[in-house]
C-alpha positions as CSV (number, residue, x, y, z in Angstrom):
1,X,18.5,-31.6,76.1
2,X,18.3,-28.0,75.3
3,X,18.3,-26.9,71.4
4,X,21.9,-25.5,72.7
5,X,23.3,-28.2,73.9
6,X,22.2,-30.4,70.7
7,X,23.6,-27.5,68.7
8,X,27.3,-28.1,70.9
9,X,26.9,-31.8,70.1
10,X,26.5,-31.3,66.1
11,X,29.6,-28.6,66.6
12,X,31.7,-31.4,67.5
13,X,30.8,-34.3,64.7
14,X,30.0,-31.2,61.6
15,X,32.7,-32.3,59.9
16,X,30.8,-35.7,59.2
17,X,28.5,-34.0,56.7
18,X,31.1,-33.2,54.3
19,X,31.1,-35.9,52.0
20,X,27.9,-34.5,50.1
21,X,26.3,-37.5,50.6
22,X,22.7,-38.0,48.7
23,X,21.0,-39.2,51.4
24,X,17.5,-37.9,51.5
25,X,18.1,-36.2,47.8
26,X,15.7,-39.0,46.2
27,X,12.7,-37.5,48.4
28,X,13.6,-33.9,47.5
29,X,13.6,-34.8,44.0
30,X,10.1,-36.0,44.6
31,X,8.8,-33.0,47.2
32,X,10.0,-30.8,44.0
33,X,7.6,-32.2,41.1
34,X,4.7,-31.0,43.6
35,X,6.2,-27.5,43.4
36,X,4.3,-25.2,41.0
37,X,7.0,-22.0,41.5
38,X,10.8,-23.0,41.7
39,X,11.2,-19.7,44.0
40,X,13.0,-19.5,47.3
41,X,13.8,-22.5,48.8
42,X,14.1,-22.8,53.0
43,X,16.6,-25.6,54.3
44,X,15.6,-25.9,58.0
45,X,18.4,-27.3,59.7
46,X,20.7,-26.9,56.6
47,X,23.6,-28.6,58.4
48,X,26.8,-27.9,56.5
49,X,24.9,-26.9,53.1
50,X,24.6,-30.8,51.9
51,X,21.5,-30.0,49.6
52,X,22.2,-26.5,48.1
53,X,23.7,-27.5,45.2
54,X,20.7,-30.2,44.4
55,X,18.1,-27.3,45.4
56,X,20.2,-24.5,43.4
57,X,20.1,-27.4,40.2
58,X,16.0,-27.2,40.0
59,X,16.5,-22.9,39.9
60,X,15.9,-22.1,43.6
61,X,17.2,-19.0,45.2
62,X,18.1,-20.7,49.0
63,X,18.1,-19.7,52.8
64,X,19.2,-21.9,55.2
65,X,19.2,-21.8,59.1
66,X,21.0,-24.2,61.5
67,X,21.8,-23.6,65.2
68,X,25.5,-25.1,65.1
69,X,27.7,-22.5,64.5
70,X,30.1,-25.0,63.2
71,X,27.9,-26.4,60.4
72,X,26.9,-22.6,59.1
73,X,30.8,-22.4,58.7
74,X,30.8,-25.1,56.7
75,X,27.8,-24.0,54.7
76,X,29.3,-21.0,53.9
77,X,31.0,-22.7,50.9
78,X,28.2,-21.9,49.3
79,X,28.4,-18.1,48.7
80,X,24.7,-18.4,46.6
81,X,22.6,-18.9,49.6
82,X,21.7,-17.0,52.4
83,X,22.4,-18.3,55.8
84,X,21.1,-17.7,59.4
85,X,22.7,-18.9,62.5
86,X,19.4,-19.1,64.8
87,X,17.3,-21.1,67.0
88,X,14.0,-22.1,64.6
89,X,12.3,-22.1,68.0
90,X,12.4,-18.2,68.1
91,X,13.5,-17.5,64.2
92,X,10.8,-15.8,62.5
93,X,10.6,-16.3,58.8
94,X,11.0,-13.5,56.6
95,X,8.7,-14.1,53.7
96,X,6.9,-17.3,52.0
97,X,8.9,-19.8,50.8
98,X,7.9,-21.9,47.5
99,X,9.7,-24.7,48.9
100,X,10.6,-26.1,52.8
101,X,13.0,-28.9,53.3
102,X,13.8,-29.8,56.5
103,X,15.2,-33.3,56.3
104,X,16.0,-35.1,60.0
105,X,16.8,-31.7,61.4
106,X,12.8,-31.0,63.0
107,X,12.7,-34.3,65.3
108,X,15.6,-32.3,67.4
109,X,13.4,-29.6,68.2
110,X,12.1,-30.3,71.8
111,X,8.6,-31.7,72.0
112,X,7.2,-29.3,73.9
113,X,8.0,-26.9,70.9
114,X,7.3,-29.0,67.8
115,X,3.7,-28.5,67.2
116,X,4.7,-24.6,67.0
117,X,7.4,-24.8,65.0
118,X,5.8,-27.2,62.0
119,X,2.9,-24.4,62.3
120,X,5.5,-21.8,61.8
121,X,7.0,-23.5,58.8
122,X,3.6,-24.9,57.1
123,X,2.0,-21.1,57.5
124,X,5.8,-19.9,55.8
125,X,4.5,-21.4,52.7
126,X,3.2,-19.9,49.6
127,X,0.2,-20.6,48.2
128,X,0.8,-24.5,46.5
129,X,4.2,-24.1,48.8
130,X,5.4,-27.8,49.7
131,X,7.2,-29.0,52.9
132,X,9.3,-31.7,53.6
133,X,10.4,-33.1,56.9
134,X,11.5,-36.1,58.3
135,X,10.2,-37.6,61.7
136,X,9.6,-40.4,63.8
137,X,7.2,-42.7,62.2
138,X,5.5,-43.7,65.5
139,X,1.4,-43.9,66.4
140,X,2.1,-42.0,69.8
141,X,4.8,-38.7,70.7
142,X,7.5,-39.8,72.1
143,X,11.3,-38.3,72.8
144,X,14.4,-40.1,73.3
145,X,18.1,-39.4,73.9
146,X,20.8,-41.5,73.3
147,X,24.6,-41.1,71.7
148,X,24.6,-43.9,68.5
149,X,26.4,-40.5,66.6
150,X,29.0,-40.2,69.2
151,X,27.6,-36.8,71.6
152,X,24.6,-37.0,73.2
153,X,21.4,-36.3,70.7
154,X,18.0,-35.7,71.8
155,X,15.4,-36.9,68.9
156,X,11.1,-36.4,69.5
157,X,8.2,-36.8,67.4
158,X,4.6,-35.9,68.1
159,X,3.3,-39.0,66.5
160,X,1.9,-39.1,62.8
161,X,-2.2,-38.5,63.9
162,X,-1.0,-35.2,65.3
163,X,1.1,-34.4,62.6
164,X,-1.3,-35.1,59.8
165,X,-4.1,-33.4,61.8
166,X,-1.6,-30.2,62.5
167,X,-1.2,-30.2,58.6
168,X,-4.8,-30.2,57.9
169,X,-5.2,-27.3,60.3
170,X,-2.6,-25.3,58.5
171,X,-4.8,-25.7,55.6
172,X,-2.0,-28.3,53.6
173,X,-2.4,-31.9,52.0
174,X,-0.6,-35.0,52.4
175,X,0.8,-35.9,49.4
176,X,3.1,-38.5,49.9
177,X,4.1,-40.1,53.1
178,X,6.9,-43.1,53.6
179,X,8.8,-45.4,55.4
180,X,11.9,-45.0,53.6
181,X,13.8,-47.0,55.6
182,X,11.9,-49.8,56.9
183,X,11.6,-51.3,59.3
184,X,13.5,-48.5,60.7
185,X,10.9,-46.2,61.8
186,X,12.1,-43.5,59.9
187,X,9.4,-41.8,57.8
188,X,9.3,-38.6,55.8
189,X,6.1,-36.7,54.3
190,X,5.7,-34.0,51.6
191,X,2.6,-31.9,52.2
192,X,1.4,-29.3,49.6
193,X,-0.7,-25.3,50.7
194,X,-4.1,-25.5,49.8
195,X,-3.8,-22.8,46.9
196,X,-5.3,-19.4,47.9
197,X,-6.5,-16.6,46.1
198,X,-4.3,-14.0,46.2
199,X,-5.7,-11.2,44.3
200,X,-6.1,-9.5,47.5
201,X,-2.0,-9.3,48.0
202,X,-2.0,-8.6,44.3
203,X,-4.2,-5.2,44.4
204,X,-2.6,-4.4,47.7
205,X,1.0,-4.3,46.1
206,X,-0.7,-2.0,42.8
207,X,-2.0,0.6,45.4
208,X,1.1,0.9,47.0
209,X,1.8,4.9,46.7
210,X,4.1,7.0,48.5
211,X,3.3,10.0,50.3
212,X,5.5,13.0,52.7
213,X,4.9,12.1,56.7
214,X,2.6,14.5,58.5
215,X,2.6,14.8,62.3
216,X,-0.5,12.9,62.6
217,X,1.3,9.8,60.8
218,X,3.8,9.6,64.4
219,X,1.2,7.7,66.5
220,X,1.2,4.7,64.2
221,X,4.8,4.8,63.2
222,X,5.7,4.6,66.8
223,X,3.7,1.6,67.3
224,X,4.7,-0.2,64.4
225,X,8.5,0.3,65.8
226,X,7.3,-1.5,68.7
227,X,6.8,-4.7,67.5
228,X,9.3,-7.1,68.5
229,X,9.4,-9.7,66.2
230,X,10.1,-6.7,63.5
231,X,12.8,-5.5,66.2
232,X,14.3,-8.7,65.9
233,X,14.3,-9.1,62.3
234,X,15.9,-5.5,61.8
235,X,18.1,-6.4,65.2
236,X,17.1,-2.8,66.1
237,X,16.2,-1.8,69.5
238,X,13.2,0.1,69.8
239,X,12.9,4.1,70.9
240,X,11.0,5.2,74.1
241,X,8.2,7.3,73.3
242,X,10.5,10.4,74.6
243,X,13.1,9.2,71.7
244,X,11.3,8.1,68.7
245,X,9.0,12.1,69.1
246,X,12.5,13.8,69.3
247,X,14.3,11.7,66.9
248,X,11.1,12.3,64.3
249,X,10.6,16.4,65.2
250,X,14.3,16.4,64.1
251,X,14.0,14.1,60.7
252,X,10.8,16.3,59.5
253,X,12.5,19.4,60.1
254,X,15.7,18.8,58.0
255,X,15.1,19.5,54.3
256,X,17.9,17.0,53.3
257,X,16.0,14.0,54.2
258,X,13.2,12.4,52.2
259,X,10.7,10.8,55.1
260,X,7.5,9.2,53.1
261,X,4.8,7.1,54.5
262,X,4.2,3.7,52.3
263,X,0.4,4.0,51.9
264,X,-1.8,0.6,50.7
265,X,-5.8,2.5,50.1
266,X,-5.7,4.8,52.4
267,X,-3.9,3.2,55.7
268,X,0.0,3.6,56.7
269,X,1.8,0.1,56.7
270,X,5.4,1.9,56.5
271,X,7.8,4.2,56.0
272,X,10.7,4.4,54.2
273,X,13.8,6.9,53.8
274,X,16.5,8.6,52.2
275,X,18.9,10.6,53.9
276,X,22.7,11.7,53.8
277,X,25.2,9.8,56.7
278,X,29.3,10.1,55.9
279,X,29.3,11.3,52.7
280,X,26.5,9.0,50.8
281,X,23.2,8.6,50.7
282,X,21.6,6.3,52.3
283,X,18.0,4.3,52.4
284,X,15.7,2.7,55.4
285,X,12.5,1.6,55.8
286,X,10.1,0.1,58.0
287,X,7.2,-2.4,57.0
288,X,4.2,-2.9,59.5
289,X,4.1,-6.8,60.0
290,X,0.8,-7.4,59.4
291,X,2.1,-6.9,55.5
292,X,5.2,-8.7,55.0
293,X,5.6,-11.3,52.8
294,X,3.4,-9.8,49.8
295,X,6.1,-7.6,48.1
296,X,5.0,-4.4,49.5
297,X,9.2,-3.3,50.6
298,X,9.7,-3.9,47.1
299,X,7.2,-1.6,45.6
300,X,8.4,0.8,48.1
301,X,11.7,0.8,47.6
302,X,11.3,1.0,43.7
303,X,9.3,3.8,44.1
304,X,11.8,5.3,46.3
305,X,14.4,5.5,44.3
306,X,12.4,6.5,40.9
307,X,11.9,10.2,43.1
308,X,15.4,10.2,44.4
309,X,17.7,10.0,41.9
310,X,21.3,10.7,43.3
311,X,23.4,7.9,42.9
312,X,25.0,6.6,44.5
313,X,22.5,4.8,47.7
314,X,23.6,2.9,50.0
315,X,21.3,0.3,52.7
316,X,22.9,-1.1,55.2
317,X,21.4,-4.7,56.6
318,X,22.1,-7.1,59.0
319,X,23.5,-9.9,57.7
320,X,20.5,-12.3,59.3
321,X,18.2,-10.1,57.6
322,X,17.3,-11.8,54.8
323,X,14.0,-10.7,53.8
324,X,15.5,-7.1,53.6
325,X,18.4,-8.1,51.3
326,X,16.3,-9.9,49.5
327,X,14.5,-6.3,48.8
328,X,17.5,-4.9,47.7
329,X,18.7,-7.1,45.6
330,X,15.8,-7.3,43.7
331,X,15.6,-3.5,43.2
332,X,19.3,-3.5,41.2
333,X,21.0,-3.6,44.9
334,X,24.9,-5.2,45.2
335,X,26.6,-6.1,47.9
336,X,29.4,-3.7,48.7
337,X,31.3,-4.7,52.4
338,X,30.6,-6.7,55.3
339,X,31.8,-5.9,58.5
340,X,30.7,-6.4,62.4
341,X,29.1,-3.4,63.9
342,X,29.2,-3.1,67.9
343,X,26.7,-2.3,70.2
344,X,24.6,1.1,70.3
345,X,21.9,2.6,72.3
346,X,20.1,1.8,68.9
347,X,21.4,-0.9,67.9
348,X,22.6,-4.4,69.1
349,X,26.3,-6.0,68.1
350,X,25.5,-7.6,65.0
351,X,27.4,-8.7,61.4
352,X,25.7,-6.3,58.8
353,X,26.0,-5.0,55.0
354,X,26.5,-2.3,52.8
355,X,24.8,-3.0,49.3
356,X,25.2,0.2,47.2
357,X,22.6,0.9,44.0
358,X,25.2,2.9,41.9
């Protein structure tokens, strides 16, 4: 089965995960005495929202993902966390998460994709991060489909050698796995990130200054609004080489607008933005990749608005975007409208955001 067909088949029985059942909570409970920073908290394959309320109890800020549109519905009960209908096949996570639960939701992913996606999730961990999943407790991989829940479902496992080897390569440790439903072969395991030091993220986010763009800056902005994973994450659609010169010859020329490159020692990682659109003034910025996650946005952005100080500013984010309106938030931020925004030669149809710093 495709990941869109198993997503049709959990549209049709959602409803079943209403009761707020506690199954599974007991391991959570015990994943979270590992945790060292009660952060954010991922919930990978969050289903209808079943464990928000037990994660928001032990003072976690929450994202979820699920691929059935039907259970996000239902998980939008829970106006605290921030949700993201997506395949975690192709989903990129948007910063290190503190805590990753993903409780029976991995052992749908298909087998060829598994071993990518636990890498995905185990390398989305903070430093002492934990992660919890659920899989198949068998020797060898294996997949299976059958339809005990009513629709077809397709379950797979790559076998607990693999797993536990995959973990050591993504530089975690075991630190509990169980049977927890024996002789069911249902098994769960709670692996912790070796803890690194992070002075280097530390010193990176204190040089973070904030300098005009110059015409020799263009080169490496256009290639950092390349990158397609950063595309997707901004649901942008990137400018031709002919578009992104013209569009920047214009910005640099206009006096109203504020264009500054985000400088780390002496190399361009971003830019960010203020400029007037309808009436307001509005913010934007770009991150290079290669330095998300370490709280270089949210320097930025506080920096930003120390030099500009009309009030009031307005960002507008995709909805999905989570890492961005995580930024905002955190820099005094609030969330103003939400509305659906169609299709441009810039920009894809897509849910987004105003948030308004007044």
């Amino acid at each position: 089965m495709t990941p869109e067909q198993i997503a049709a088949s959990y549209d049709q029985i959602a409803a079943n995960w209403l009761d707020r059942s506690s199954y599974g909570f007991a391991a959570i409970n015990r994943a979270i005495t590992f945790v060292k920073n009660k952060g954010t908290a991922l919930d990978a394959g969050c289903g209808t929202g079943r464990c928000f309320e037990l994660l928001m109890r032990h003072g976690f800020r929450i994202d979820g993902i699920d691929l059935s549109s039907a259970m996000i519905t239902f998980a939008r009960r829970y106006p605290f966390a921030q949700l993201v209908h997506a395949d975690i096949c192709a989903w990129q996570l948007p910063q290190l998460y503190d805590l990753i639960v993903a409780w029976d939701s991995i052992w749908h992913v298909p087998l060829n994709c598994q071993e990518a996606v636990l890498m995905k999730l185990c390398q989305g961990l903070s430093s002492n991060g934990v992660i919890l999943f659920s899989m198949g407790g068998t020797d060898q991989q294996g997949e299976k489909q059958d339809s005990v829940m009513g629709p077809p479902m397709y379950h797979a496992t790559l076998g607990i050698p693999k797993i536990l080897q995959l973990l050591a390569n993504a530089s975690c440790i075991c630190r509990h796995l169980e049977y927890d439903q024996y002789p069911e072969s249902h098994l769960y395991l709670i692996a912790q990130k070796s803890e690194n030091n992070s002075r280097t993220s530390i010193e990176e986010i204190r040089e973070i200054r904030l300098r005009p763009i110059e015409h020799r800056d263009l080169p490496g902005i256009f290639t950092m609004q390349l990158d397609p994973e950063s595309n997707q994450m901004a649901v942008t659609n990137p400018r031709t080489k002919e578009e992104f010169y013209a569009h920047w010859t214009n910005l640099l020329a206009d006096s109203d607008l504020k264009s500054l490159a985000i400088i780390s020692g002496e190399s361009l990682i971003g830019v960010i933005s203020s400029f007037p659109m309808e009436g307001r003034d509005h913010i934007g910025y770009w991150i290079d990749r290669a330095y998300w996650g370490k709280g270089i946005a949210s320097k930025a952005l506080h920096l930003l608005i120390r030099e500009v100080t009309r009030r009031p500013l307005v960002a507008t984010v995709a909805t999905s975007n989570i890492a961005s309106i995580r930024v905002l938030l955190k820099n005094g931020f609030i969330l103003e409208e939400v509305y659906f925004s169609p299709a441009s030669e810039r920009y894809p149809e897509c849910e987004v955001a105003n948030y308004v710093l007044r």
